[in-house]
C-alpha positions in Angstrom: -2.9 1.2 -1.7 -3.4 -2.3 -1.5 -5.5 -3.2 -4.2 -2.8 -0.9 -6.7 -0.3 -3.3 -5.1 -2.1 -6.6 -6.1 -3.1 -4.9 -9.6 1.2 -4.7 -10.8 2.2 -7.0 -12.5 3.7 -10.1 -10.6 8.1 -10.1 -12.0 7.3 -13.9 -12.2 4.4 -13.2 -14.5 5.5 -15.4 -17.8 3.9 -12.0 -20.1 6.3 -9.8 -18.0 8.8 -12.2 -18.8 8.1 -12.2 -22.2 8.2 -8.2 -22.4 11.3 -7.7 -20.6 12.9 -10.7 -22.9 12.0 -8.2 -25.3 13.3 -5.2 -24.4 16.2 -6.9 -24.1 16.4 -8.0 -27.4 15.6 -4.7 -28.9 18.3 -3.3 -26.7 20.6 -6.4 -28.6 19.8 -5.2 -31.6 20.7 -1.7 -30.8 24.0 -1.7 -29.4 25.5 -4.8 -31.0 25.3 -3.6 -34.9 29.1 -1.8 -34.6 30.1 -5.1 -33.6 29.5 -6.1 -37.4 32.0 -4.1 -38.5 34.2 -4.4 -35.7 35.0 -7.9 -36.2 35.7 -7.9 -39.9 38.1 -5.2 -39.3 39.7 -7.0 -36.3 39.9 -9.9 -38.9 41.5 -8.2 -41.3 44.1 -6.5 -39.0 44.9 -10.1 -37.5 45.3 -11.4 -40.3 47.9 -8.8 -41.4 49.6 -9.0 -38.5 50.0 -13.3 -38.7 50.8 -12.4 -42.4 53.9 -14.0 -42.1 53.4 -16.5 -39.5 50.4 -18.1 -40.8 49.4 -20.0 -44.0 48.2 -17.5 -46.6 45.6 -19.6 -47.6 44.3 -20.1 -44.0 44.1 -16.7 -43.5 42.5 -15.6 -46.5 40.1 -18.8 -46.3 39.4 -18.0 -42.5 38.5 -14.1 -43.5 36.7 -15.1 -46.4 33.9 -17.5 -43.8 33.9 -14.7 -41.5 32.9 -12.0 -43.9 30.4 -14.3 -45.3 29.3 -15.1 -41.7 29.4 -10.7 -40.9 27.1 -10.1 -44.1 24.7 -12.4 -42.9 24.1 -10.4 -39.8 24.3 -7.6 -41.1 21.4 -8.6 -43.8 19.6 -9.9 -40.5 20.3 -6.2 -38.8 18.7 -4.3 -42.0 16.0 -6.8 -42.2 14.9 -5.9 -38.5 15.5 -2.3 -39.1 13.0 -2.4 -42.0 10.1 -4.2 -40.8 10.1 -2.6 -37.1 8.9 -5.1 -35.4 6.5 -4.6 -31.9 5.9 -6.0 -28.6 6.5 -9.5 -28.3 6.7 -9.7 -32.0 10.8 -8.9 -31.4 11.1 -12.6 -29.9 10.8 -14.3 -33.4 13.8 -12.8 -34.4 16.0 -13.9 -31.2 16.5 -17.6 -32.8 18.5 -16.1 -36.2 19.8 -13.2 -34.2 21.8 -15.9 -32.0 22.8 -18.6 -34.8 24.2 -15.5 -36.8 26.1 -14.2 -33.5 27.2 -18.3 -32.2 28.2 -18.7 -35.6 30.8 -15.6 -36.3 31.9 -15.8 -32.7 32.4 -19.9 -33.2 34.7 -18.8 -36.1 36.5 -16.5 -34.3 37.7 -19.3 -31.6 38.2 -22.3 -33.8 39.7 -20.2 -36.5 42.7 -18.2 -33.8 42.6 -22.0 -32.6 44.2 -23.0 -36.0 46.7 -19.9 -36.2 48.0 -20.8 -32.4 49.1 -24.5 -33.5 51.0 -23.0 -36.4 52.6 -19.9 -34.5 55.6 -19.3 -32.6 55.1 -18.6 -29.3 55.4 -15.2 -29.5 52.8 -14.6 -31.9 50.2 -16.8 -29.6 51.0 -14.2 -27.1 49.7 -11.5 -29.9 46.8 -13.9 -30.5 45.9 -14.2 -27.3 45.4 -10.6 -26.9 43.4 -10.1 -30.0 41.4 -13.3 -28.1 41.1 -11.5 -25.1 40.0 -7.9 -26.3 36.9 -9.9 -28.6 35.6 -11.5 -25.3 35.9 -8.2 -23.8 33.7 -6.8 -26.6 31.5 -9.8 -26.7 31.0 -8.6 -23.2 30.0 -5.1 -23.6 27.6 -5.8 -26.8 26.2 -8.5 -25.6 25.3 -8.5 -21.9 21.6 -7.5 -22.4 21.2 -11.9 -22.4 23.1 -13.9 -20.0 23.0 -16.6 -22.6 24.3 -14.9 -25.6 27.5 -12.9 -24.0 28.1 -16.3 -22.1 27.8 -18.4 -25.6 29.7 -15.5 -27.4 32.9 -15.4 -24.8 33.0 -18.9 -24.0 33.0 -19.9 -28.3 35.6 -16.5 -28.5 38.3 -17.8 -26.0 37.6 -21.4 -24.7 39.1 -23.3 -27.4 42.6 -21.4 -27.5 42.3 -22.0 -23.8 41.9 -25.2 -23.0 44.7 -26.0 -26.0 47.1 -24.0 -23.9 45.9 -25.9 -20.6 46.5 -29.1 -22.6 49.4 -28.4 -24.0 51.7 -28.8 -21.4 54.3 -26.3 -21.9 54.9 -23.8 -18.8 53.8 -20.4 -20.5 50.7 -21.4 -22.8 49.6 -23.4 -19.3 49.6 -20.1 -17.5 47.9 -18.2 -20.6 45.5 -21.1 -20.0 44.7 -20.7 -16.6 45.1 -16.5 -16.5 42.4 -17.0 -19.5 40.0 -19.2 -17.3 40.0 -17.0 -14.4 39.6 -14.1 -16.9 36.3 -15.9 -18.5 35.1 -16.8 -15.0 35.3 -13.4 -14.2 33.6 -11.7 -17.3 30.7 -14.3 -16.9 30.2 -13.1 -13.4 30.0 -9.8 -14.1 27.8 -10.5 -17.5 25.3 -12.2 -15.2 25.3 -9.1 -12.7 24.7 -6.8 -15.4 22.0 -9.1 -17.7 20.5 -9.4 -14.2 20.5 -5.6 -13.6 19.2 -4.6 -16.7 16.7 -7.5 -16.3 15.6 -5.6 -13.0 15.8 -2.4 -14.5 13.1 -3.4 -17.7 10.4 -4.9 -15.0 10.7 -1.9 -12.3 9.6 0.5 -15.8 6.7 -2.0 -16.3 6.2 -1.7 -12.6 5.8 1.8 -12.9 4.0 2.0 -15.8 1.2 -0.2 -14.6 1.2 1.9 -11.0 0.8 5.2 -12.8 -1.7 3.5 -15.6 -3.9 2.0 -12.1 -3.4 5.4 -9.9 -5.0 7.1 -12.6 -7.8 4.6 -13.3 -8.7 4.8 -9.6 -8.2 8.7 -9.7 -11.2 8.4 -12.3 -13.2 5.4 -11.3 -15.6 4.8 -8.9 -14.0 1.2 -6.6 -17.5 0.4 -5.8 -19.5 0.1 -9.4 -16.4 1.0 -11.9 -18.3 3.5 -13.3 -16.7 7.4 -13.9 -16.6 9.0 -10.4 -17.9 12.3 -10.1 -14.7 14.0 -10.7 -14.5 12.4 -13.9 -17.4 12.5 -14.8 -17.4 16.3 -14.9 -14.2 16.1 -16.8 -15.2 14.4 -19.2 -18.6 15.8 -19.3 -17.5 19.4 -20.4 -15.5 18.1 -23.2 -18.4 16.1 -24.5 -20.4 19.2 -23.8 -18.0 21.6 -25.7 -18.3 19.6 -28.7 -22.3 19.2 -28.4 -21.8 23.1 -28.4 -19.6 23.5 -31.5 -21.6 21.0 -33.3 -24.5 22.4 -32.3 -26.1 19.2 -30.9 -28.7 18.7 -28.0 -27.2 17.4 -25.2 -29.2 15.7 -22.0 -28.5 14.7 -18.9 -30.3 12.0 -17.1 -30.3 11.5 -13.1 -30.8 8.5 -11.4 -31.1 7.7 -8.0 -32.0 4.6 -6.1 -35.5 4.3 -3.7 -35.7 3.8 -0.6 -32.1 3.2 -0.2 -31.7 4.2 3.3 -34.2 1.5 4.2 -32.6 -1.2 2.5 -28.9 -0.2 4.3 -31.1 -0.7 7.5 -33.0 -3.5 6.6 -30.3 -6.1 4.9 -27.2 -4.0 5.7 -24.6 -2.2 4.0 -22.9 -5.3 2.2 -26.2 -5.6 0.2 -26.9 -2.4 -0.3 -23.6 -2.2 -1.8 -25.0 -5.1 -3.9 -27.8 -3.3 -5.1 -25.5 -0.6 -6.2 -23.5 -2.7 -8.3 -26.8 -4.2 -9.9 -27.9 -1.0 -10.9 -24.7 0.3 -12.5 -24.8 -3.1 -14.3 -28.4 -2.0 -15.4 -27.0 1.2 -16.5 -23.7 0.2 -18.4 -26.1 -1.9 -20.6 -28.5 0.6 -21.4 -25.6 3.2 -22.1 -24.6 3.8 -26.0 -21.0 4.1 -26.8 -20.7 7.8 -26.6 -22.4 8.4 -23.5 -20.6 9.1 -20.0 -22.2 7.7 -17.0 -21.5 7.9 -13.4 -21.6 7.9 -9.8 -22.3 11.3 -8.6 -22.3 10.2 -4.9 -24.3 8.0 -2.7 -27.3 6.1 -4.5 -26.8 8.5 -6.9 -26.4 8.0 -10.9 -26.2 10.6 -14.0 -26.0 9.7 -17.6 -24.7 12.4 -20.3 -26.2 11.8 -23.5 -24.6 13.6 -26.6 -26.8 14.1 -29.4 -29.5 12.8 -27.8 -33.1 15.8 -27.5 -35.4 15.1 -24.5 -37.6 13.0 -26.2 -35.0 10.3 -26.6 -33.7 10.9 -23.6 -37.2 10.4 -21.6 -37.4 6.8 -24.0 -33.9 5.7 -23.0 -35.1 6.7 -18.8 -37.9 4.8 -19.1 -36.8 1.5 -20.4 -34.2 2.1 -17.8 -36.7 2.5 -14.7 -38.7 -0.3 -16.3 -35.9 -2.4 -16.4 -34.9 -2.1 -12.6 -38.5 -2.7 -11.5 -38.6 -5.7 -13.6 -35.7 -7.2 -11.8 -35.6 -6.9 -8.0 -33.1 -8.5 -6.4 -33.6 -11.8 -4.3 -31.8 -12.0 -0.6 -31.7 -15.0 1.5 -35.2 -15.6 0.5 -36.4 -12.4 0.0 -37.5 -9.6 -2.2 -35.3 -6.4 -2.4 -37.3 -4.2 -4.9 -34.6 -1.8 -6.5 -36.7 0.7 -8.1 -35.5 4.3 -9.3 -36.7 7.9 -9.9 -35.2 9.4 -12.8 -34.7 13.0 -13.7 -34.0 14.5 -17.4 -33.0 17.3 -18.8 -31.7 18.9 -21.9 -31.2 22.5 -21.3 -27.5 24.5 -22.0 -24.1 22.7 -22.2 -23.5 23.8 -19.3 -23.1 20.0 -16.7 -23.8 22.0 -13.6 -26.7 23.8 -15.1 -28.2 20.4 -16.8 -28.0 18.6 -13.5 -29.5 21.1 -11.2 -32.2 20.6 -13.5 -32.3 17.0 -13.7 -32.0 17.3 -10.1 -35.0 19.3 -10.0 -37.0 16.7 -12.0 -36.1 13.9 -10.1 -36.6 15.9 -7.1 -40.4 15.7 -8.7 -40.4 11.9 -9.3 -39.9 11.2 -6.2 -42.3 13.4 -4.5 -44.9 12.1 -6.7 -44.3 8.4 -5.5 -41.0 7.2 -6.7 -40.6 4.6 -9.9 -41.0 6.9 -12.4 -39.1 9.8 -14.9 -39.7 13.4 -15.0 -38.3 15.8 -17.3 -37.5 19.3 -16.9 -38.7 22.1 -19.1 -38.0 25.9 -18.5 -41.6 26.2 -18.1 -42.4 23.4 -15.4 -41.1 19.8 -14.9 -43.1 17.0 -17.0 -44.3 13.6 -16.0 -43.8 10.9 -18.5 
């Protein structure tokens, strides 16, 4: 349990950053498109409403920029849509996505700015609502980045309220100040819920990489990182099913290591855990792509071989049992001589079957003195 632990992925890790700053963005992308639409056709009602309060040409000039500005994200919104982008290939399109979004909300504030010094105050009270419900909505579209619904509100509503902070009359001050509070407040809660969903992206990465590690170790042998036996057989059949269909031979090879015992008492269990590894290293570089190899138990190995008759099997075993007597290990100044007997057979599709008879071979080898292959036959078990 505690190696999974230390295998998750760290929520400081800058690559879990990086894919949880994605999410989020994708999640941006998602929600906010409406918003498109929802601000020209604030726009357009606002500026029906200050019809005859404002300058025509204001108006009309101010809702000409902010269309201009609204097609421009929404080119940026089909542009995304279309090319799909994946991973952390989302983050190159955070840059345009926040110019686009600083740039229609920056319009929205300096723009209801301009109508306010020209209006009555009666119609800065209706501004100041249609102020107050765009923060709101900057808010809910764009909380998935602290920095973007902070940027969005704060260009929305600070600059009609610190004009009604300076101006000095007793109402627009109190619109000023109810307006700060009411920022101070939405930025609190944007940074709780950015924060949350923040939390929320790296506990799924979390779990992902527990239930990706849970299952490696449910497969794995901790000792050599070879297929335990329970893989092994899993996988085995399925290999073996298909050797069947395609009518392939299939072998098996067994492997075991001598004298192991002796070398557990001898050096101890620490190095004969060494020699272990040094042998699975042996095998995972005589092993071709499509063969399964494992750890059956103990000193004990088995390699499946797909396609593979018994005379290439016995040619791949004895390079292998070569190899390991070429290279014995050396111990605070001594020899360890890792030798192995090896088994082979190739007889059914069938992995129990196989390795009883591999079993049986290597059974052989080592009766007849260790460091050596045998294969199996259904007439008698052959030397090499």
């Amino acid at each position: 349990m505690h190696q999974l632990a230390r295998s998750l992925p760290d929520d400081a890790s800058p690559d879990l950053a990086l894919r949880v700053r994605a999410d989020q963005l994708h999640l941006l992308f998602r929600q906010s498109f409406p918003a498109v639409y929802i601000s020209v056709l604030v726009a357009a009602i606002v500026c029906q409403t200050l019809w005859g309060e404002v300058r025509h040409e204001l108006l009309l000039g101010w809702l000409f920029v902010l269309c201009f500005c609204s097609m421009l994200r929404y080119t940026l919104f089909r542009q995304y849509w279309k090319s799909q982008p994946q991973g952390l290939q989302i983050l190159d399109w955070e840059r345009p996505y926040a110019l686009t979004l600083f740039a229609t909300s920056s319009l929205w504030g300096l723009g209801m700015l301009w109508f306010v010094s020209e209006s009555t105050l009666l119609y800065r009270l209706v501004e100041f609502l249609f102020l107050l419900g765009m923060s709101a909505g900057a808010f809910s579209h764009y909380s998935a980045r602290r920095y973007m619904v902070m940027g969005a509100m704060a260009s929305v509503l600070l600059p009609t309220t610190l004009w009604f902070v300076a101006c000095g009359q007793p109402m627009e001050v109190s619109l000023g100040v109810a307006a700060l509070l009411f920022i101070g407040v939405l930025i609190q809660a944007g940074n709780a819920m950015s924060a949350a969903q923040a939390d929320n992206f790296r506990l799924t990465y979390r779990l992902e990489a527990a239930r990706q590690k849970a299952e490696q170790m449910a497969h794995t042998d901790e000792l050599t990182c070879l297929e335990n036996r329970r893989a092994f057989f899993e996988q085995g059949q399925v290999l073996a099913n298909y050797c069947e269909r395609k009518r392939l031979p299939l072998s098996v090879v067994m492997i075991d290591a001598d004298h192991f015992k002796q070398i557990n008492d001898r050096f101890g269990h620490a190095i004969g855990d060494a020699v272990l590894r040094h042998l699975a290293e042996q095998l995972k570089e005589s092993r071709r792509k499509s063969d399964i190899c494992g750890r059956l138990g103990g000193e004990e190995f088995a390699m499946l071989l797909p396609d593979t008759p018994l005379g290439e099997a016995m040619v791949l075993a004895e390079r292998l049992c070569r190899a390991c007597a070429a290279q014995p290990m050396r111990i605070d100044g001594e020899t360890v001589v890792n030798t192995v007997s090896i088994g082979v057979a190739c007889e059914g599709y069938t992995i129990e079957h196989l390795l009883n008879c591999a079993d049986e071979a290597l059974y052989q080898a080592k009766a007849a003195g260790r460091n050596r292959v045998m294969a199996w036959s259904d007439q008698d078990v052959v030397a090499s």
